[in-house]
C-alpha positions in Angstrom: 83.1 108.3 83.1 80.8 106.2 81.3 77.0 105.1 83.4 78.5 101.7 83.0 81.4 102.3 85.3 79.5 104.5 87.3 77.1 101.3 88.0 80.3 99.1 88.5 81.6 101.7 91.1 78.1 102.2 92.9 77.9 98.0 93.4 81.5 97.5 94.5 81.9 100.2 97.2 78.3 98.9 98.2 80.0 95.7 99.3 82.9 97.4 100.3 81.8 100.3 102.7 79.6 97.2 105.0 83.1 96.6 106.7 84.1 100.4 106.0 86.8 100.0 109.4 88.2 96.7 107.8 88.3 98.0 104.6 90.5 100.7 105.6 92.5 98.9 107.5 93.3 96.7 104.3 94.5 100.0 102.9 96.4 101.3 105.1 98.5 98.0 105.7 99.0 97.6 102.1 100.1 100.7 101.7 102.4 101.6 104.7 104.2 97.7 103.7 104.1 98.2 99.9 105.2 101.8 99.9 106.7 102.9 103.9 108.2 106.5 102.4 104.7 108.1 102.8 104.4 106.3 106.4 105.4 110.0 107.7 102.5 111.5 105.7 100.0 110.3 108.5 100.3 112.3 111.4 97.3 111.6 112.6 95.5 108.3 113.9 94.9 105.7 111.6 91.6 104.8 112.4 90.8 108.3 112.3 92.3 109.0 108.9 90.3 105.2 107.7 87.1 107.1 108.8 87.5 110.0 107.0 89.0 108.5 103.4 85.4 105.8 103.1 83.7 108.5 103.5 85.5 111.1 101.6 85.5 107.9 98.9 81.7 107.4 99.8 80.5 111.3 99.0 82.7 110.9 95.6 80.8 107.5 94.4 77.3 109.3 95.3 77.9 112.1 93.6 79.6 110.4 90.2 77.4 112.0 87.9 77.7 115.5 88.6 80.9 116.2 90.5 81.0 119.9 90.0 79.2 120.4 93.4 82.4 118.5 95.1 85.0 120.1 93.0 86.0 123.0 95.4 86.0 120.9 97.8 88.5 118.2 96.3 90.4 120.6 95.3 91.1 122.0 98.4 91.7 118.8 99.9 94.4 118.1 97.3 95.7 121.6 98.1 95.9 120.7 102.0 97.5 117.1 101.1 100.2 118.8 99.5 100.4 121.3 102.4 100.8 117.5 104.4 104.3 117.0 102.3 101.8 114.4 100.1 103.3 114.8 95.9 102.1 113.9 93.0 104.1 110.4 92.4 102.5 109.0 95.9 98.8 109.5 94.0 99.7 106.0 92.2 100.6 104.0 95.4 97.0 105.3 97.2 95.5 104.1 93.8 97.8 101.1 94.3 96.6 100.4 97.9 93.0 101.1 97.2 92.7 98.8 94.0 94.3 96.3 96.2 91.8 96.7 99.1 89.2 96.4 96.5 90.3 93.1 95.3 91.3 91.5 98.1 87.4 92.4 99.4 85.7 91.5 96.4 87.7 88.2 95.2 86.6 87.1 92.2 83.6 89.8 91.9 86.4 92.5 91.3 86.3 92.0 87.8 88.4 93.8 85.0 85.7 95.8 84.1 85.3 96.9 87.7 88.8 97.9 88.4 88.7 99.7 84.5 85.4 101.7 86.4 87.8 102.4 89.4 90.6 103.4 87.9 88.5 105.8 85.5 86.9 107.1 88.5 90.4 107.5 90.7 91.7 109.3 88.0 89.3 111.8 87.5 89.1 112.2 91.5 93.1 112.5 91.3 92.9 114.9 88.8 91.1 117.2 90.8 93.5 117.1 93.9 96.4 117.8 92.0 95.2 121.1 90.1 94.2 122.2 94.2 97.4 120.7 95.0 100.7 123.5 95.3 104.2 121.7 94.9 
């Protein structure tokens, strides 16, 4: 991950997390009607769960340029998301949902470049899960 994108990342969830609960919301609804097979992955209460992915999502984008203090712990979490019944394939429709949710916040400011910066950043995030992760 370049500074560039780490700059591009930084500004974008600035705008974003001001509305964090209507962000998430955006999310979720794109992804429960875009991809309703991992509907049964959230147990739990939505607004709850929106809450605790911005600021999962939040710690990740301050911490960009050294992530080996979070490593453990996203590891872990990808280890207890598979423990939830989550697999690797549904890691594309969250990026899906999320890329969305950035886009439909930012309008024309979610640029190429940006969602290039994103999906640099959700990859390397992803890539942590899944070696936590046990399928």
């Amino acid at each position: 991950m370049t500074a560039e994108e780490i700059t591009l990342v930084r500004s974008s969830w600035a705008e974003l997390s001001r509305t964090p609960k209507h962000a998430a919301d955006i999310f979720y609804r794109r992804l429960f009607e875009t991809y309703p097979e991992v509907r049964h992955l959230f147990k739990g209460e939505i607004d709850e769960q929106g809450e605790k992915i911005m600021r999962m999502i939040g710690k990740a984008v301050t911490a960009l340029e050294d992530l080996e203090p979070l490593e453990r712990v996203i590891k872990m979490m990808g280890a207890r998301h598979s423990g939830y019944g989550v697999l690797e394939e549904d890691y594309p429709k969250l990026a899906d949902a999320l890329f969305w949710t950035l886009e439909q916040q930012l309008g024309d400011d979610f640029t190429p470049a940006i969602r290039a910066a994103w999906v640099s950043v959700y990859d390397e995030l992803a890539d942590l899960m899944l070696e936590g992760a046990e399928f």
